[in-house]
C-alpha positions as CSV (number, residue, x, y, z in Angstrom):
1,X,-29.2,275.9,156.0
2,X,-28.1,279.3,158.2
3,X,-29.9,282.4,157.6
4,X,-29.4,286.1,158.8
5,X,-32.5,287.4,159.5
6,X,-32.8,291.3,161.2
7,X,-35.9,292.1,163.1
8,X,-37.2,295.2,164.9
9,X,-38.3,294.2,167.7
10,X,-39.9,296.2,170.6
11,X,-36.9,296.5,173.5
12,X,-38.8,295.3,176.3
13,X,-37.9,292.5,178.8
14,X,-39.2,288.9,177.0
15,X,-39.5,290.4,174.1
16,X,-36.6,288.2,172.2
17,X,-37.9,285.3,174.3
18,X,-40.8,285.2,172.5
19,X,-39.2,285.5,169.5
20,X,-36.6,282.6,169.9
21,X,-39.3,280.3,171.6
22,X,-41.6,281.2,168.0
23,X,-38.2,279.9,166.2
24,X,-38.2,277.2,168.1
25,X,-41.1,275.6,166.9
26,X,-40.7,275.8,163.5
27,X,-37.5,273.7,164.8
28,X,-34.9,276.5,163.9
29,X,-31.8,276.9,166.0
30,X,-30.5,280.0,167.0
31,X,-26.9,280.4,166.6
32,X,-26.1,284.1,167.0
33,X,-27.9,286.7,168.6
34,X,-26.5,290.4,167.4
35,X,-28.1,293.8,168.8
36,X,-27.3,296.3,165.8
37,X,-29.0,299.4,167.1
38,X,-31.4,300.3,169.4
39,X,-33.6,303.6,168.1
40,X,-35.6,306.2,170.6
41,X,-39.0,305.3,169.6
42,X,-38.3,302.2,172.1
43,X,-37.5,299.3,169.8
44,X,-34.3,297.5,169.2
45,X,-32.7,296.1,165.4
46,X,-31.4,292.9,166.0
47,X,-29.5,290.5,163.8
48,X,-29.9,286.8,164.6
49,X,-28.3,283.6,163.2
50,X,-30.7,280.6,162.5
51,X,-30.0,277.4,160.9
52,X,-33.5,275.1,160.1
53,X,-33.4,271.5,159.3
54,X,-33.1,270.4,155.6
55,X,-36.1,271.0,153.6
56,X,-37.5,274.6,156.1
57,X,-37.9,277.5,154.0
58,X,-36.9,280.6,154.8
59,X,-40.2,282.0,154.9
60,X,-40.9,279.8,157.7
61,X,-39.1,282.2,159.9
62,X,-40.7,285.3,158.5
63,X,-44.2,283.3,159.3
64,X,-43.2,282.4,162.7
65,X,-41.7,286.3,163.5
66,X,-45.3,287.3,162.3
67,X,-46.9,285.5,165.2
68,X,-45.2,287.4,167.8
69,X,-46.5,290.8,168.6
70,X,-44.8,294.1,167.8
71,X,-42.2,292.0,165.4
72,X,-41.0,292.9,162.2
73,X,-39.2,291.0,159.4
74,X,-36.5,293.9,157.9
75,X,-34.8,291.1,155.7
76,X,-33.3,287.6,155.6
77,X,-31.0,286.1,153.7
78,X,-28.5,282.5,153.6
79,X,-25.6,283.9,156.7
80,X,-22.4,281.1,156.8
81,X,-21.1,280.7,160.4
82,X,-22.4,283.0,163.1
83,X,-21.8,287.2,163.9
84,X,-18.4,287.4,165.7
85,X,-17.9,290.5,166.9
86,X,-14.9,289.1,168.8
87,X,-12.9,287.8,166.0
88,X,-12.7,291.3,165.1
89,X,-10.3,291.7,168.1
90,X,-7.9,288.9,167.2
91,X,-8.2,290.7,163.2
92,X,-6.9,293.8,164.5
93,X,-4.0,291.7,166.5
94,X,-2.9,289.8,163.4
95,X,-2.9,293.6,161.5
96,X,-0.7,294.4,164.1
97,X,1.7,291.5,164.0
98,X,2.2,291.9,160.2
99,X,2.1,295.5,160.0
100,X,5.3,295.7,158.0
101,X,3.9,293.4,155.2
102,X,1.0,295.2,154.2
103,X,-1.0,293.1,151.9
104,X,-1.0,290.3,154.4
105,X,-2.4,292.7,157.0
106,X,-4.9,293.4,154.7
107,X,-5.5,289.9,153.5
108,X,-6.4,289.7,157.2
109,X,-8.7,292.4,157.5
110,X,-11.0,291.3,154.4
111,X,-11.3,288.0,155.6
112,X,-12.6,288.7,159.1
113,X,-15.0,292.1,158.2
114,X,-17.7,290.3,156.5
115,X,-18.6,288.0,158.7
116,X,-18.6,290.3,161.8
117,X,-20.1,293.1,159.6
118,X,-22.6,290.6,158.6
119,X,-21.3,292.2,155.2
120,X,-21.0,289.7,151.8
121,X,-17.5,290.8,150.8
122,X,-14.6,293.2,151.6
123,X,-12.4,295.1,149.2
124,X,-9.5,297.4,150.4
125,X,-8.6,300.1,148.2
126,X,-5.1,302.1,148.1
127,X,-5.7,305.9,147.1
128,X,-2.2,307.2,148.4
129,X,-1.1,308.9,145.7
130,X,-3.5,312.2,144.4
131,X,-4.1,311.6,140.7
132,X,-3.0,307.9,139.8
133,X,-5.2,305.4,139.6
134,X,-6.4,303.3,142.4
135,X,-5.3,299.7,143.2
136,X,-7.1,297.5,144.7
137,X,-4.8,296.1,147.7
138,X,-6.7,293.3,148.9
139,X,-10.3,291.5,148.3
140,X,-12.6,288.4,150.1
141,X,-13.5,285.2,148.3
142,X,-16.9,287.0,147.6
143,X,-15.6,290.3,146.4
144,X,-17.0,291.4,143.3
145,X,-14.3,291.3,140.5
146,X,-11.9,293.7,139.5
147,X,-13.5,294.9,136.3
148,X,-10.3,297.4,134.9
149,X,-11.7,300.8,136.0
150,X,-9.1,302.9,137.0
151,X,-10.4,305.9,138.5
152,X,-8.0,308.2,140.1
153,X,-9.7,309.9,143.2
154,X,-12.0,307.7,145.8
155,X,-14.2,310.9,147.8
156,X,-13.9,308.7,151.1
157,X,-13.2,311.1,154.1
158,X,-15.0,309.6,157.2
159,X,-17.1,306.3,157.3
160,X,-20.5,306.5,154.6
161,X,-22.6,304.9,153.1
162,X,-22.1,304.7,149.0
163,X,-24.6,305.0,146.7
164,X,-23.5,302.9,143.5
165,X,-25.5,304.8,140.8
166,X,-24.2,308.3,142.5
167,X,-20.7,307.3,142.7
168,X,-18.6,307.5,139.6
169,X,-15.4,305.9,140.5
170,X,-18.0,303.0,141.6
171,X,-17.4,299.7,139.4
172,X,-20.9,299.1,138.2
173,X,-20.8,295.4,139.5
174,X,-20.3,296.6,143.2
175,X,-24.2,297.9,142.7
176,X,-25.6,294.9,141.4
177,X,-28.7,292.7,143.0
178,X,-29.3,295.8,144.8
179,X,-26.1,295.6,147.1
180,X,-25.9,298.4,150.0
181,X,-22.5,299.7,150.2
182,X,-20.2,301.4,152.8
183,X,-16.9,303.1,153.0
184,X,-14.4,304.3,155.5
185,X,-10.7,305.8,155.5
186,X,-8.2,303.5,156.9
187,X,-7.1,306.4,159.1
188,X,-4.5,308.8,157.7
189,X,-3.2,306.1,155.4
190,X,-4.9,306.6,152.3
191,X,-6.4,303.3,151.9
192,X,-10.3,302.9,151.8
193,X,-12.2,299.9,153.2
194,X,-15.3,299.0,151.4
195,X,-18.1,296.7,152.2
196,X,-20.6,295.7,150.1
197,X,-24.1,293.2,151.5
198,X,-25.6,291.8,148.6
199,X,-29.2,292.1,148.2
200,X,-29.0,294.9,151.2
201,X,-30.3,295.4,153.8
202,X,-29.2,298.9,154.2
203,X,-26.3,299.0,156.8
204,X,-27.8,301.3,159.7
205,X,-26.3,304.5,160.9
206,X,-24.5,302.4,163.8
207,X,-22.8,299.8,161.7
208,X,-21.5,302.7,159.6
209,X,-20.1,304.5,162.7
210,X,-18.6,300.6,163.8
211,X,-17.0,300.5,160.5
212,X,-15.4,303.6,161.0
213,X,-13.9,302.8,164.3
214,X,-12.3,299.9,163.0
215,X,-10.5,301.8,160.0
216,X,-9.4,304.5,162.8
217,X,-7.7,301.3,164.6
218,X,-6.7,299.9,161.8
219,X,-4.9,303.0,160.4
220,X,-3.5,303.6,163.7
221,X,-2.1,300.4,163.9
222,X,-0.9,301.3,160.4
223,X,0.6,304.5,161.1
C-alpha cells in the first residue's frame, strides 16, 4: 500500500538521504519525492510517496522518520500513484484544446488537481451570475456529493484557504473528518476551484499560492 507522508525536515545537504536510507529499512519504496515549501528558520516541508510491502503499517514510517535527527512526522495518509507536478502541464494543454466545450475542460481539470495537489477531491463551481444559485460544473470520483444547497454568492476573490464551519455557502459534508479546504477564482470567469484533503493536513501558504496560479492560467486560457 502507498502512503503520503509530509515531513519537516532540516534543509541541509544529506538530510533526505538519511531519511530515504531509514525508509529503506523498514523495506519501503520511495516513489515520489515533493518539496512543498521551504520556511526561513532553515528547514524544508516535504511530501514523499512510499509504498511498503503487504502487511507494513503505516506507523512503521513514522517510527523510522523518528530515528533520524531533526525529522518530523506532520501527517500521513493512503496517496494512489505518485505527485506529478508535470501532468499539470499536459491538464492545462487539454483545457486549452477543449476550451469551447467547457465541462469537458473542466472534467479535465478535476481529474488531474488532486493528484498533483496531493488533494482528495476537486469540485469546480460556476458563480457567473450575481444572485442565482451556484452550479456545480464539474467534480472528481472522490468529490463529496452534491447535497441540494443552493447558495447564491461564493466570497472567492483570490486563492484561500476555507474554513468549513466559517463558511456559509459551505455544504457541511465538504468539512467532514476534519478536511482542509482551499479555494481560488478561475481568473475573471466566475467559476471557483475548490479542493478539499480529507483528514488535512492543512495546505501551506505555498500550495495555496500554486493553486492560485493555476486558476489564473486556467481562466486565461478561458478567457
Amino acid at each position: 500500500m502507498s502512503f503520503l507522508i509530509r515531513v519537516l525536515l532540516p534543509d541541509i545537504p544529506g538530510s533526505l538521504g538519511q531519511l530515504a536510507e531509514a525508509i529503506g529499512l523498514v523495506d519501503g519504496n520511495i516513489q515520489s519525492v515533493d518539496v512543498v515549501e521551504t520556511f526561513p528558520d532553515g528547514t524544508v516541508m516535504d511530501d514523499i510517496v512510499v509504498t511498503l510491502p503487504k502487511g507494513v503499517m503505516a506507523d512503521t514510517l513514522i517510527t523510522a522518520a523518528g530515528t533520524v535527527e531533526g525529522v518530523e512526522v506532520d501527517s500521513i495518509r493512503p496517496f494512489s500513484g505518485r505527485v506529478d507536478r508535470r501532468g499539470q502541464i499536459q491538464m492545462l494543454a487539454e483545457v486549452a484544446s477543449h476550451s469551447r466545450n467547457l465541462p469537458r475542460a473542466m472534467e479535465e481539470l478535476v481529474t488531474v488537481i488532486p493528484r498533483s495537489m496531493t488533494a482528495s477531491w476537486a469540485v469546480v463551481l460556476d458563480n457567473t451570475a450575481p444572485g442565482t444559485p451556484i452550479t456545480r460544473i464539474a467534480a472528481s470520483q472522490a468529490a463529496p456529493e452534491d447535497d441540494g444547497s443552493s447558495p447564491v454568492d461564493v466570497d472567492i476573490a483570490s486563492p484561500r484557504i476555507l474554513n468549513p464551519d466559517a463558511e456559509e455557502w459551505v455544504p457541511e459534508s465538504w468539512g467532514l473528518l476534519d478536511s482542509a479546504l482551499a479555494a481560488t477564482p478561475l481568473g475573471k470567469t466566475g467559476m471557483v476551484l475548490v479542493v478539499g484533503r480529507t483528514g488535512g493536513p492543512d495546505f501551506l501558504a505555498t500550495e495555496v499560492q500554486h493553486l492560485g496560479h493555476i486558476g489564473g492560467i486556467v481562466g486565461a486560457i478561458l478567457s
